[in-house]
Structure formats: structure tokens, C-alpha cells
C-alpha positions in Angstrom: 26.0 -10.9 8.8 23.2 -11.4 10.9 21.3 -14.9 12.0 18.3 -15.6 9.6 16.3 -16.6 12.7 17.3 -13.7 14.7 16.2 -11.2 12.0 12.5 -13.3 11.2 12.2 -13.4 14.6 12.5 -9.2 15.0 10.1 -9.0 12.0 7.5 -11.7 13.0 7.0 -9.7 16.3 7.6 -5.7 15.3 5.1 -6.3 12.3 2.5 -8.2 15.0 3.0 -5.2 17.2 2.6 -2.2 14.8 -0.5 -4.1 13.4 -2.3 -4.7 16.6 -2.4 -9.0 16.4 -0.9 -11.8 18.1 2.2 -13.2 16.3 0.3 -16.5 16.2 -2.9 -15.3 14.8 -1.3 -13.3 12.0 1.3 -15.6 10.8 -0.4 -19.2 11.4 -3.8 -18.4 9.8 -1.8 -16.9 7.0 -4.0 -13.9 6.7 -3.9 -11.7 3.7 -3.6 -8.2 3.6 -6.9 -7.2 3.1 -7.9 -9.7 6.0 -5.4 -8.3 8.1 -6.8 -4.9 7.6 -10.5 -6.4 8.5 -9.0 -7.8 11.7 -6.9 -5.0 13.1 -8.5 -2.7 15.2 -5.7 -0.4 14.4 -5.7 -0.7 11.0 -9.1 1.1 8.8 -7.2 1.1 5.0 -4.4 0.7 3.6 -2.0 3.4 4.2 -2.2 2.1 8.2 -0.5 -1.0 6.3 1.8 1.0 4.9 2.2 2.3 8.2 3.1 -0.6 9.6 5.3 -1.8 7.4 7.5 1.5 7.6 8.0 1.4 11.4 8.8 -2.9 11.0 11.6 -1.0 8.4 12.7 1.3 10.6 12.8 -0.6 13.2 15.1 -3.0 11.4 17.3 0.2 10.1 17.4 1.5 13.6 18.3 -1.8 15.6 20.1 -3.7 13.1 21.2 -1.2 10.7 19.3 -2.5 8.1 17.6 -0.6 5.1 14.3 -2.5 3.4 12.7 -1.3 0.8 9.2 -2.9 0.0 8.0 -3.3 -3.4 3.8 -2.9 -3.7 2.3 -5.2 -2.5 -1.6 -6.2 -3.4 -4.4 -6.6 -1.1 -4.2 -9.8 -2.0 -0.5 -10.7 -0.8 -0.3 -13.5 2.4 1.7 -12.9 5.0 3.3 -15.1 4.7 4.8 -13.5 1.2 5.6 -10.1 2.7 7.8 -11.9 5.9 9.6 -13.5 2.8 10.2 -10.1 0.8 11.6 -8.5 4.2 13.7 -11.3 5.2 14.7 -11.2 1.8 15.9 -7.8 1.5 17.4 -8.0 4.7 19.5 -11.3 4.2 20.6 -10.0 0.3 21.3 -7.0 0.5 23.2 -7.2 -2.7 19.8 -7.4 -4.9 18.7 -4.1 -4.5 18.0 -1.7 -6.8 19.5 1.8 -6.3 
């Protein structure tokens, strides 16, 4: 099993890197999605997000050997929710769906 901080760790920086923002100015202002389109200059729409997400996924499949699977997530989502839904997919693996 691997350490809780460890893994939010990985995710709080890969996600912050493959989004083009600080760690600190993505997760302490909270931004949502949509604002963290606005502020990325790497990001113009949403597939970049979806972008993003899938290298944080691989990323975590590749160094930890760890699958995620992200549900949809609106424009509207924080953050701070979709650090939550990784780490939570990553710490139970036994709630997936198949």
C-alpha cells in the first residue's frame, strides 16, 4: 500500500506541472476548472484539461503502478474536488467499476 501523503504529494506537483501553475497558486486559491483554464498559458479549452489529467494518470500508472480512472468532471469542479477523486481512486482501489 502506498503512503496517502506520498501519493497527494506526486499528484499535487505532476497535475501543477502538466497545467503550467505553481503548486501554491493552484491548490491554495482553490481555483476551478474553468479558472484554471483562464490562467494556464498552456491550457486554451478543455480537452488540454483532459490532457492534463491523463499524463497526472499516467504518470501515477507508470511510477507507482497505479490505474485512475476520472469520472466527468464540470467546469465548475474546485480543485480541490478532483485532488480528492484521484487520491481517492488511488487509495481504494476496490471501488472501481470495471
Amino acid at each position: 500500500m502506498h503512503d496517502a501523503q506520498e501519493l497527494e504529494s506526486y499528484i499535487r506537483r505532476k497535475f501543477a506541472e502538466h497545467v503550467g501553475l505553481a503548486e501554491a497558486e493552484l491548490f491554495s486559491e482553490d481555483l476551478t476548472l474553468a479558472e484554471l483554464i483562464s490562467c494556464s498559458s498552456r491550457m486554451t479549452n478543455s480537452v488540454d484539461l483532459m490532457e492534463a489529467f491523463a499524463r497526472t494518470s499516467n504518470g501515477l500508472r507508470k511510477d507507482y503502478g497505479l490505474r485512475v480512472r476520472l469520472p466527468a468532471l464540470s467546469l465548475d469542479t474546485p480543485v480541490s474536488k478532483v485532488l480528492a477523486v484521484f487520491l481517492n481512486e488511488v487509495l481504494n482501489p476496490e471501488r472501481k467499476s470495471a
